[in-house]
C-alpha positions as CSV (number, residue, x, y, z in Angstrom):
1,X,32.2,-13.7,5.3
2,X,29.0,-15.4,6.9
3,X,25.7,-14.7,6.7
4,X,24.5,-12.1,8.4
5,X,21.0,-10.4,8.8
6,X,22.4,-7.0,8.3
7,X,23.5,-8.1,5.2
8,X,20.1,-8.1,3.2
9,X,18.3,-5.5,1.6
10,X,14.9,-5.8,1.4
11,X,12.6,-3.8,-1.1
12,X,9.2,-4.8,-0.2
13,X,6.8,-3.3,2.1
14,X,8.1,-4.7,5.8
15,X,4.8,-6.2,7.0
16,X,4.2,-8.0,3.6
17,X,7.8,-9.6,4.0
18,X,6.8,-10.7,7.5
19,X,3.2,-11.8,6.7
20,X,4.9,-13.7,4.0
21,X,7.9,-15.3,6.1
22,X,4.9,-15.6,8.4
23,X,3.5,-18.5,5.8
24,X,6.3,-20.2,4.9
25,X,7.3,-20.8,8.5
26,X,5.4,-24.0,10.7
27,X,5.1,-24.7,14.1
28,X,5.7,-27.7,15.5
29,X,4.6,-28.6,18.7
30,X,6.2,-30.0,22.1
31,X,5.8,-34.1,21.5
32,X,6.3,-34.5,25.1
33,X,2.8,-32.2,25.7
34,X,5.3,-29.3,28.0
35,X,3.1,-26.5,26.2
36,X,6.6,-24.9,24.0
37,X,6.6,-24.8,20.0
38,X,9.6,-24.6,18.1
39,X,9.4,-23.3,14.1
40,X,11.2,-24.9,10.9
41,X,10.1,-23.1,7.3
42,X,9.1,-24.4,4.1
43,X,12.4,-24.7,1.9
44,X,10.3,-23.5,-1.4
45,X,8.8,-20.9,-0.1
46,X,11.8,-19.3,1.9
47,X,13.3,-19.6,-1.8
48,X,11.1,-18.0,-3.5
49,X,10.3,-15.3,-0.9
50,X,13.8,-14.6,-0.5
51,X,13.8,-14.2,-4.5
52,X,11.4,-11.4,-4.7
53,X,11.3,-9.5,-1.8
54,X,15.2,-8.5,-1.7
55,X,17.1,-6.2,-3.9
56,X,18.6,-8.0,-7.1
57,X,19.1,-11.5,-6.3
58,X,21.3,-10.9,-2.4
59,X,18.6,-12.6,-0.5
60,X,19.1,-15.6,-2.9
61,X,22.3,-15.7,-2.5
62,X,22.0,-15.0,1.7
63,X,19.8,-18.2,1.6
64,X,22.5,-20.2,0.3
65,X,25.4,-19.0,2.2
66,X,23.0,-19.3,5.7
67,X,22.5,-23.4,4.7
68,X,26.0,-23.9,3.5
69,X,27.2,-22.3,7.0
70,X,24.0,-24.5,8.8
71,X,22.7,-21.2,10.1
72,X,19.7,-20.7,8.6
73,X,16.6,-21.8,11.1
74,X,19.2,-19.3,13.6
75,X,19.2,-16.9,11.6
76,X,15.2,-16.7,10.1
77,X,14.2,-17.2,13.6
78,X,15.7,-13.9,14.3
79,X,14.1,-12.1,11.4
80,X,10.8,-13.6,12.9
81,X,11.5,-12.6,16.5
82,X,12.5,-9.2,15.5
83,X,11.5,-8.2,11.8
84,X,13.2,-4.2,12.4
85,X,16.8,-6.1,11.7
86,X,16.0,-6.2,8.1
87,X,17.7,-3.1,6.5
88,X,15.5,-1.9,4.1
89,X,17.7,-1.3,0.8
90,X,19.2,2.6,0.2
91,X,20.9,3.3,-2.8
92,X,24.5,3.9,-1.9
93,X,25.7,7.4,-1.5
94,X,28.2,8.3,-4.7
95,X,31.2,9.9,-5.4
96,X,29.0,13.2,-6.8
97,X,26.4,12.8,-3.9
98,X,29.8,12.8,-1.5
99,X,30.8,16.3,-3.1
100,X,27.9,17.9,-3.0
101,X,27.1,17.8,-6.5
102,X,23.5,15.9,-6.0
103,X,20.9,17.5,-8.8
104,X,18.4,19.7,-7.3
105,X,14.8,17.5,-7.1
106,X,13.5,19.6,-9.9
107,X,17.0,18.3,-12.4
108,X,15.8,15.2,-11.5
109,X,14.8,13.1,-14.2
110,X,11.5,11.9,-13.7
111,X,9.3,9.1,-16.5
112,X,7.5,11.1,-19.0
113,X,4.0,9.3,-19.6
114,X,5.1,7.2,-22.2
115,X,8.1,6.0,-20.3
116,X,5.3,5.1,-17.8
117,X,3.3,3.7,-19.6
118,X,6.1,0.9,-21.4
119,X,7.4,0.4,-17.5
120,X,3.7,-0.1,-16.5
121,X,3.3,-2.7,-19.2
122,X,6.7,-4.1,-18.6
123,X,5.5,-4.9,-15.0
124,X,2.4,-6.7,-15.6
125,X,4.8,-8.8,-17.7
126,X,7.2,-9.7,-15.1
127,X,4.3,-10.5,-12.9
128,X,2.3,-12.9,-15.6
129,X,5.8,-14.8,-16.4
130,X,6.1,-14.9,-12.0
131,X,2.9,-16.4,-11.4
132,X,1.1,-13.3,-10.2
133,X,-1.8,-14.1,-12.5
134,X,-1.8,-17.8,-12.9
135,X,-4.2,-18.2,-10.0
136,X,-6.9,-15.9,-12.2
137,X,-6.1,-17.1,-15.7
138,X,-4.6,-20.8,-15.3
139,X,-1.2,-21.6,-15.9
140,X,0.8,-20.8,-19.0
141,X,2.1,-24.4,-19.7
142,X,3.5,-26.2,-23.1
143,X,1.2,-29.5,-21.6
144,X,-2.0,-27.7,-20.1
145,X,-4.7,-27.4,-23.0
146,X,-5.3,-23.8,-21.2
147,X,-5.1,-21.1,-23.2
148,X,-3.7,-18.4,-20.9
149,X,-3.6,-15.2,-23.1
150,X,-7.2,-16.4,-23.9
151,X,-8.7,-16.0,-20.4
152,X,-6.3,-13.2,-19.8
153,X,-8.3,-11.2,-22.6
154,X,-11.9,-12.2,-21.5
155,X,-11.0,-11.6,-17.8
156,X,-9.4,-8.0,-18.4
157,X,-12.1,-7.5,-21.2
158,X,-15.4,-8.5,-19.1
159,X,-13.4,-6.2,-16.1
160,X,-13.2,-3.2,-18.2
161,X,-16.2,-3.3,-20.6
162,X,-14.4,-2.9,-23.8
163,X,-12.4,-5.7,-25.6
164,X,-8.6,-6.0,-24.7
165,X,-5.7,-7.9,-25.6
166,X,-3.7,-10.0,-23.0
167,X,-0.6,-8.9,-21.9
168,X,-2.5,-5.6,-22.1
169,X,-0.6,-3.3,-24.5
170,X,-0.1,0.1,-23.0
171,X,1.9,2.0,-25.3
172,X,-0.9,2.7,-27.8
173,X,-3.4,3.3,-25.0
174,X,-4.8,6.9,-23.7
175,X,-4.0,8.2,-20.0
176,X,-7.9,7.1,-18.9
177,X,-7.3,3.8,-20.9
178,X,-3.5,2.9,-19.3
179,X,-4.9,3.8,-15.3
180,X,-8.2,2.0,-15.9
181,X,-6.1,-1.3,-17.1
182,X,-3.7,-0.4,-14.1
183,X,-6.9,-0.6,-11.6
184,X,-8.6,-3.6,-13.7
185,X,-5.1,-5.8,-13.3
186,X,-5.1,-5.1,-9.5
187,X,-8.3,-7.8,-9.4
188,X,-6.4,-10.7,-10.8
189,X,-3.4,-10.3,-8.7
190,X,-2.6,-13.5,-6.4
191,X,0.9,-14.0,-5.7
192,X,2.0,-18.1,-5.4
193,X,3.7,-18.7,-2.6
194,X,5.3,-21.9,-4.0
195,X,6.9,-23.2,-7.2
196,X,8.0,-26.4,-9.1
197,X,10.4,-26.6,-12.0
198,X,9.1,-28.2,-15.0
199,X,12.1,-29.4,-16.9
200,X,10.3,-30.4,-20.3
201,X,8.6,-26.9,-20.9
202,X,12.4,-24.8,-19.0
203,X,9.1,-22.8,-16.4
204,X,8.2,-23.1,-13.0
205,X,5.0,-24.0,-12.0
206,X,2.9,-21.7,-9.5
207,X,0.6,-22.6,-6.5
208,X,-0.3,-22.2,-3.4
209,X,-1.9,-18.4,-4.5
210,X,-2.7,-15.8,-1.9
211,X,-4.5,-12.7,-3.3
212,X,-3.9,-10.0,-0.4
213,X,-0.2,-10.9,-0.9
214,X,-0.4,-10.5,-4.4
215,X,-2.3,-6.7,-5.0
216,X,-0.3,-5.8,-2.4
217,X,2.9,-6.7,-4.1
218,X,1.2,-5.3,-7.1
219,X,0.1,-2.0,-5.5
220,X,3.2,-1.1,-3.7
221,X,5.5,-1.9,-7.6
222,X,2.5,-0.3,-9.8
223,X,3.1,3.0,-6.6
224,X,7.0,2.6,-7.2
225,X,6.7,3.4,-10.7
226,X,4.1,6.1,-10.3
227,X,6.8,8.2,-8.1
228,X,9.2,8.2,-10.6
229,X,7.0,10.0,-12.4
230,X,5.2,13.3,-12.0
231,X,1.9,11.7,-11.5
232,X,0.1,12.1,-8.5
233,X,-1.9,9.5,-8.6
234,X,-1.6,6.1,-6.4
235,X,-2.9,2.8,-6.1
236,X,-4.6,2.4,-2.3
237,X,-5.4,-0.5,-0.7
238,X,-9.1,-1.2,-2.5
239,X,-6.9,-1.1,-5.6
240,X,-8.3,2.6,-6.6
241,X,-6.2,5.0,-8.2
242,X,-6.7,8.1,-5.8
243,X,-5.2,11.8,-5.7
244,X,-2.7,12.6,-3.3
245,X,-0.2,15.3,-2.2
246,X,2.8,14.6,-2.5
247,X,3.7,15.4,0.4
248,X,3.6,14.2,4.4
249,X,-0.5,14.8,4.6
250,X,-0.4,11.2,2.5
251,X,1.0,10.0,5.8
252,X,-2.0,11.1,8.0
253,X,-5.1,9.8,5.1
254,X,-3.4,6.5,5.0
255,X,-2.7,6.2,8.8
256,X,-6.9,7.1,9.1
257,X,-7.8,5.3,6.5
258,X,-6.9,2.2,7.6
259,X,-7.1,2.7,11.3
260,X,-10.2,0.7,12.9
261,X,-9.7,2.6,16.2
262,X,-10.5,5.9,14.8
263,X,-13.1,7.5,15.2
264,X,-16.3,6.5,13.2
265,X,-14.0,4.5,11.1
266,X,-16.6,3.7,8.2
267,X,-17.6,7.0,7.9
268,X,-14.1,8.3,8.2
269,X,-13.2,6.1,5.2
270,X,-16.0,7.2,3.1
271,X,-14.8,10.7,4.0
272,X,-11.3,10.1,2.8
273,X,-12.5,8.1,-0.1
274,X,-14.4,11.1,-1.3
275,X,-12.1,13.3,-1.2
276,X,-9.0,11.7,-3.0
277,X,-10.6,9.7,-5.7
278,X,-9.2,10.7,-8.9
279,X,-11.3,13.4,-10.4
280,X,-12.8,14.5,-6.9
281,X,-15.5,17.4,-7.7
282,X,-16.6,20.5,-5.5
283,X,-19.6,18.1,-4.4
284,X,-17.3,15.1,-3.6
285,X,-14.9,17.3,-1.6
286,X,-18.4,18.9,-0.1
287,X,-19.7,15.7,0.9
288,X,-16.2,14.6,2.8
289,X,-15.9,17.7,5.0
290,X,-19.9,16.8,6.0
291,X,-18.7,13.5,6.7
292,X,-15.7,14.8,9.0
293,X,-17.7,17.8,10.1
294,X,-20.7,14.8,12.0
295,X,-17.8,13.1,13.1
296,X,-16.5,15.6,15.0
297,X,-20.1,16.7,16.3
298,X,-20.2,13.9,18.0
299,X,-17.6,14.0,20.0
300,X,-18.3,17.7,20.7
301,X,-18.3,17.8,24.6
302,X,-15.0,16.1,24.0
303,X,-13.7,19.0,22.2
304,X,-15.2,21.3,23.6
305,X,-14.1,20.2,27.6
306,X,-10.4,19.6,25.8
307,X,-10.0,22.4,23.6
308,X,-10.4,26.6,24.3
309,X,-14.1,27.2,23.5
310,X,-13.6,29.9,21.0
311,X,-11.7,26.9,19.5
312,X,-14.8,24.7,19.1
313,X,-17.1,27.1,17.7
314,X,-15.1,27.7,15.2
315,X,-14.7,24.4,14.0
316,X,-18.4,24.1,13.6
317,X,-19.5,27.9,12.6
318,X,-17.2,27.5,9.1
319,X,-18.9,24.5,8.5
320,X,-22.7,26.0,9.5
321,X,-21.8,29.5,7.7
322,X,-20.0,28.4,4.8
323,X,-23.1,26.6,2.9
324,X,-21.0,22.9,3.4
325,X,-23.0,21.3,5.9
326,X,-26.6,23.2,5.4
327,X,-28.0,25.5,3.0
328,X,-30.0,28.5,4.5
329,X,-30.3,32.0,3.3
330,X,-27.3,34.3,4.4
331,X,-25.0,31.4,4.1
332,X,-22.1,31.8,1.9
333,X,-21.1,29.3,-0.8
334,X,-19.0,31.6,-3.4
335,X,-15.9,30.3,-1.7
336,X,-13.2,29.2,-3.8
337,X,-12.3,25.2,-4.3
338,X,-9.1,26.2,-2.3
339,X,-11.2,26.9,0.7
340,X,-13.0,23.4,1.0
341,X,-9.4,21.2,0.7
342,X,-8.2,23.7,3.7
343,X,-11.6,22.6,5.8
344,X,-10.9,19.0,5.0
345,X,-7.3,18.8,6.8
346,X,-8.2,20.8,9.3
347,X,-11.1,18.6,10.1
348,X,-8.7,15.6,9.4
349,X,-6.1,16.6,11.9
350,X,-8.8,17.5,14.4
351,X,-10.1,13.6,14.0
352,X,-6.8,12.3,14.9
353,X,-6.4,14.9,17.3
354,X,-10.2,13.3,18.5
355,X,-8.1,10.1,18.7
356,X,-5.7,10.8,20.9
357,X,-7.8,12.4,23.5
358,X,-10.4,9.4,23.8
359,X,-7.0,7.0,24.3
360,X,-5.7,8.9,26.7
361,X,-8.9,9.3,28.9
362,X,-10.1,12.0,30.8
363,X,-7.4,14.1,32.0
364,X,-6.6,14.0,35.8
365,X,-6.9,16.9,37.5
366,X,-3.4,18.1,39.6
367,X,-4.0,17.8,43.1
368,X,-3.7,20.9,44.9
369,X,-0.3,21.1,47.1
370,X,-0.9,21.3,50.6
């Protein structure tokens, strides 16, 4: 059976797998000066892309059955062109999911903290013996005079305050101790985009280190893991640990978080930021809803042309009468905690809501039939 795209399965984000198979592929120009390109890729780095970002070792062995067959610039050429060929890797359906004997979500078993915290640990491993640190700490080599663990522990120990060990051990740790390591490793994550056997010491070599690649490799396995357990907290793209839901309201914060169209976009951010850090407090929700509360004032005439009126006062007179944006006498502010996270998507919604009206413009008014 040939190669064929449909065959692999990958498990990364999509956009990391094409900014990656973005780097490891190079233009070459028209010699004869006619203005066309075509593309070749780097051997080393299709390798070792292919080696990480598909489930078990099938994009390895895709890579090899493509250049046996000769079909491989063909083939990565139409990844590049189209990227939405990739089939992202389900597990396969089973003979007790067939007959309708899947557990209910809640039978499911999920990592207990401890289980969390050895997989946590477990990760950073994997990732120190792939490179994802070497960039940071030096390499870990039987000839280099560097002394890997060594800088591991001052690095980790000068990010975090306190003195640690490198690999950090987890299973001893407390629940502050295991997510502040968790945040702390997201800072020396680079991932190598190329490798070199060295045959004396049986280990590959790393270089060629990109460090948005890297936490984001980092972030989306350390987020994996955190989903199989009942913890709702996740790594976001600063490398914080934040609150979320659970639920598809994640969706909307990440979608405005890291959308530079939106409206007020810095303050939008701080806003979110704010409100999902781990630990938020009445104050911290409090201040988010002000934040989303100005934004929205000032696009009032936009609301208020696009919306019923009755609509846009309301909007504002919760957050005037409620003691969250000022504090004057007769205002309440012995609502419950409840009340504030109900303000804050509604206010949310509305911004994207905001969104969409400013992209599509004033509205055209019907023409009257004659």
């Amino acid at each position: 059976m040939g190669a064929r795209i449909a065959d692999l399965q990958l498990v990364w984000p999509r956009e990391l797998f094409v900014q990656e198979l973005q780097a490891a592929t190079q233009r070459i120009e028209d010699p004869w000066g006619g203005g066309s390109a075509s593309y070749t890729y780097s051997q080393e780095r299709l390798d070792l892309l292919f080696s990480e970002a598909f489930y078990d070792d099938t994009g390895t062995q895709w890579l090899a059955d493509a250049r046996e067959e000769r079909a491989l610039q063909t083939l990565v050429d139409g990844i590049r062109a189209n990227p939405a060929l990739v089939p992202v890797f389900t597990r396969p359906v089973l003979y007790r999911d067939r007959h309708g004997r899947t557990p209910a979500p809640a039978e499911k078993p999920r990592l207990t903290f401890v289980e969390l915290q050895a997989r946590l640990g477990e990760l950073i491993g994997e990732l120190d013996g792939a490179g994802y640190f070497d960039s940071a700490l030096g390499e870990d080599c039987v000839d280099s005079e560097n002394d890997h663990q060594k800088r591991g522990r001052d690095r980790l120990s000068d990010l975090m305050g306190s003195r640690e060990e490198w690999p950090p051990s987890l299973l001893i740790s407390s629940v502050d101790h295991t997510y502040t390591v968790v945040e702390a490793v997201y800072y020396l994550a680079a991932r190598p985009r190329q490798r070199s056997y060295h045959s004396y010491g049986r280990e590959w070599h790393y270089s060629d280190f990109d460090r948005r690649a890297g936490q984001a490799v980092y972030r989306w396995r350390v987020n994996a893991l955190l989903e199989e357990s009942d913890s709702l907290l996740r790594l976001d793209t600063d490398g914080v640990l934040v609150e979320t839901t659970g639920d598809p309201r994640d969706e909307l914060l990440e979608t405005l978080a890291g959308d530079d169209e939106a409206p007020a976009p810095d303050a939008l951010r701080h806003a979110i930021d704010q409100f999902r850090r781990r630990g938020a407090t009445r104050e911290d929700k409090r201040s988010a809803v002000v934040a989303l509360a100005g934004i929205l004032e000032s696009h009032r005439q936009l609301l208020r042309d696009e919306l019923l009126s009755q609509d846009e006062n309301s909007l504002f007179n919760i957050a005037n009468n409620y003691a969250i944006r000022h504090h004057r006498a007769g205002q309440r502010d012995d609502y419950d905690d409840a009340f504030l996270d109900w303000i804050f998507w509604w206010y949310l919604a509305t911004v994207a809501l905001t969104k969409q009206l400013i992209a599509r413009g004033p509205a055209t008014p019907a023409h009257p039939q004659s």
